[in-house]
C-alpha positions as CSV (number, residue, x, y, z in Angstrom):
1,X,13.4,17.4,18.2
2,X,10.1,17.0,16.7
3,X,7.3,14.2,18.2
4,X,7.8,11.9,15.2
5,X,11.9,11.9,15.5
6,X,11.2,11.1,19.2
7,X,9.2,8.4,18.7
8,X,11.4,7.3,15.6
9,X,14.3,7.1,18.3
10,X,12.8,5.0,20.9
11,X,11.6,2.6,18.1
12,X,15.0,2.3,17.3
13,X,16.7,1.5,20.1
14,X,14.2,-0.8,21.4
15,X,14.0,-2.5,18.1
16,X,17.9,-2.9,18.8
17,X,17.4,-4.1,22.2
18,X,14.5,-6.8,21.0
19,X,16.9,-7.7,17.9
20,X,20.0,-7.6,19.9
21,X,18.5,-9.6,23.0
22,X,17.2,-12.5,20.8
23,X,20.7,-12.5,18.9
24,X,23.1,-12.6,22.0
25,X,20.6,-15.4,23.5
26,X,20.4,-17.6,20.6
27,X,23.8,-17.7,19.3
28,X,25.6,-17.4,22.4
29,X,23.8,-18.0,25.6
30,X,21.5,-21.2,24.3
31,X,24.2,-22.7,23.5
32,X,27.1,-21.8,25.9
33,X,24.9,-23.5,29.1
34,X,24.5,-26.6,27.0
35,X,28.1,-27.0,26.4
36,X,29.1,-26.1,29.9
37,X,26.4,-27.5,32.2
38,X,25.2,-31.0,32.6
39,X,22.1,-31.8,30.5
40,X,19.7,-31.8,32.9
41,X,20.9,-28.6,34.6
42,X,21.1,-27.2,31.5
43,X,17.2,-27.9,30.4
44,X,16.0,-26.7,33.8
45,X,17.9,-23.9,33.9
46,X,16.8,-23.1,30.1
47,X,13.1,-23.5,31.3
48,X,13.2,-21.0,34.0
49,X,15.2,-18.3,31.6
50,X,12.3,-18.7,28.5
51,X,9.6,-17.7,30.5
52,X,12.1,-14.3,31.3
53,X,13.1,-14.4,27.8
54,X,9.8,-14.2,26.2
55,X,8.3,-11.8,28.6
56,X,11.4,-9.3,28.5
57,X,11.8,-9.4,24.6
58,X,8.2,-9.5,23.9
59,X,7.5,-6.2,26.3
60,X,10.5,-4.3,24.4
61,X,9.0,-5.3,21.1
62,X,5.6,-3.6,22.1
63,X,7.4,-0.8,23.3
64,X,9.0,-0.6,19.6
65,X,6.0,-1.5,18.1
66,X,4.0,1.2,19.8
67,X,6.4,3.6,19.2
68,X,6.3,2.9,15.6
69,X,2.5,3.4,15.4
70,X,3.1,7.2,17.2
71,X,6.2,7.5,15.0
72,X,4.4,6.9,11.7
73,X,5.7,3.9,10.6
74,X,2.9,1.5,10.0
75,X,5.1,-1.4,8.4
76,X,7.5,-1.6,10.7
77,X,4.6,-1.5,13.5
78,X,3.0,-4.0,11.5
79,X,6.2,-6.5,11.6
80,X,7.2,-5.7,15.2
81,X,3.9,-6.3,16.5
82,X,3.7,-9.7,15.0
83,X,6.8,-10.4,16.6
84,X,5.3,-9.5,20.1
85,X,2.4,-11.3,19.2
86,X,4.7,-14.6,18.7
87,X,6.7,-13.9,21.8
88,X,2.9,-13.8,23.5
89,X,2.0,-17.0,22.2
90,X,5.2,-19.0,22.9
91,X,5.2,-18.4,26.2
92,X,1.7,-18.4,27.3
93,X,0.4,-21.3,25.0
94,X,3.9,-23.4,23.5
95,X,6.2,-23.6,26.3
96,X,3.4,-24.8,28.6
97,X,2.9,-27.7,26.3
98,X,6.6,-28.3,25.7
99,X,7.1,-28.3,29.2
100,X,4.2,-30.5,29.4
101,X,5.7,-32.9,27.0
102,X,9.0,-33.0,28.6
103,X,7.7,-33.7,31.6
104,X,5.3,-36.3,30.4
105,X,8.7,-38.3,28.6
106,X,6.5,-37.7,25.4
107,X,9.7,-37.2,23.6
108,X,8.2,-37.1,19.7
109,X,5.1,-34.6,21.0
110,X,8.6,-32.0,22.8
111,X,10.5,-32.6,19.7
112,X,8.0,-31.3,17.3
113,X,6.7,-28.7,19.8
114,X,10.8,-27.6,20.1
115,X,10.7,-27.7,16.4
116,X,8.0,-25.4,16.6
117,X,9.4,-22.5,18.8
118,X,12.5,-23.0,17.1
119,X,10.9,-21.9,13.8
120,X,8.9,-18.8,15.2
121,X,11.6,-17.6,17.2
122,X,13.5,-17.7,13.8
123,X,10.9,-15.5,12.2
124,X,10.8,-13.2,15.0
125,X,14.1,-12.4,14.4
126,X,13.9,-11.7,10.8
127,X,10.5,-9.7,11.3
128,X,12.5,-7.7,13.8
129,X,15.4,-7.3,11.7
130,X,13.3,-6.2,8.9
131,X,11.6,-3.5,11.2
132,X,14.7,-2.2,12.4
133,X,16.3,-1.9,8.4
134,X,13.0,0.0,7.7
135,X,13.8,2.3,10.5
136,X,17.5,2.7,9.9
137,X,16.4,3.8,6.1
């Protein structure tokens, strides 16, 4: 196996992982503890899984993005590591504030902020599942 095919592998099945992860928790998990658990068990049992969340999907999305570098496919590093980046930013800089918010009963400030993480978790998903369409090509 050449070093390009290795590294062409490993971006691919952490891509997978990172795509997979975000899927599984967004469309299933997200949702299935807010249908099942009381509302505020819910929220601060959601609040101590992001942190978790971010930090496992974001370090398997450098892994792919690193990997994609040493593989030779600057795009798809490119796209993957703007992914990490967000994952980076949401939970060292948004969720703080959305915590603070929540906390705070400054219901309008967690809204938008929600809004917020809601919108680059959506674009991390699609820059990851561009990366990985790149890579399966």
């Amino acid at each position: 196996m050449s070093f390009t095919l290795g590294f062409h592998l490993l971006a691919g099945f952490a891509l997978a992982l990172a795509f997979g992860g975000m899927t599984f928790f967004s469309a299933v998990m997200a949702p299935l503890v807010f249908t099942k658990l009381p509302f505020e068990t819910a929220g601060g049992f959601i609040r101590q899984v992001f942190p978790w969340y971010y930090l496992s999907i974001g370090s398997v999305s450098v892994v792919a993005a690193a990997a994609l570098v040493l593989g030779a496919e600057p795009v798809a590093a490119l796209l993957t590591a703007l992914a990490a980046a967000g994952f980076w930013y949401a939970r060292q800089v948004l969720m703080p504030r959305i915590n603070a918010a929540r906390d705070a009963g400054r219901d309008a400030a967690f809204n938008r902020l929600h809004r917020y993480s809601v919108i680059i978790n959506g674009a991390q998903w699609l820059l990851l599942a561009a990366a990985l369409v790149l890579v399966l090509l």
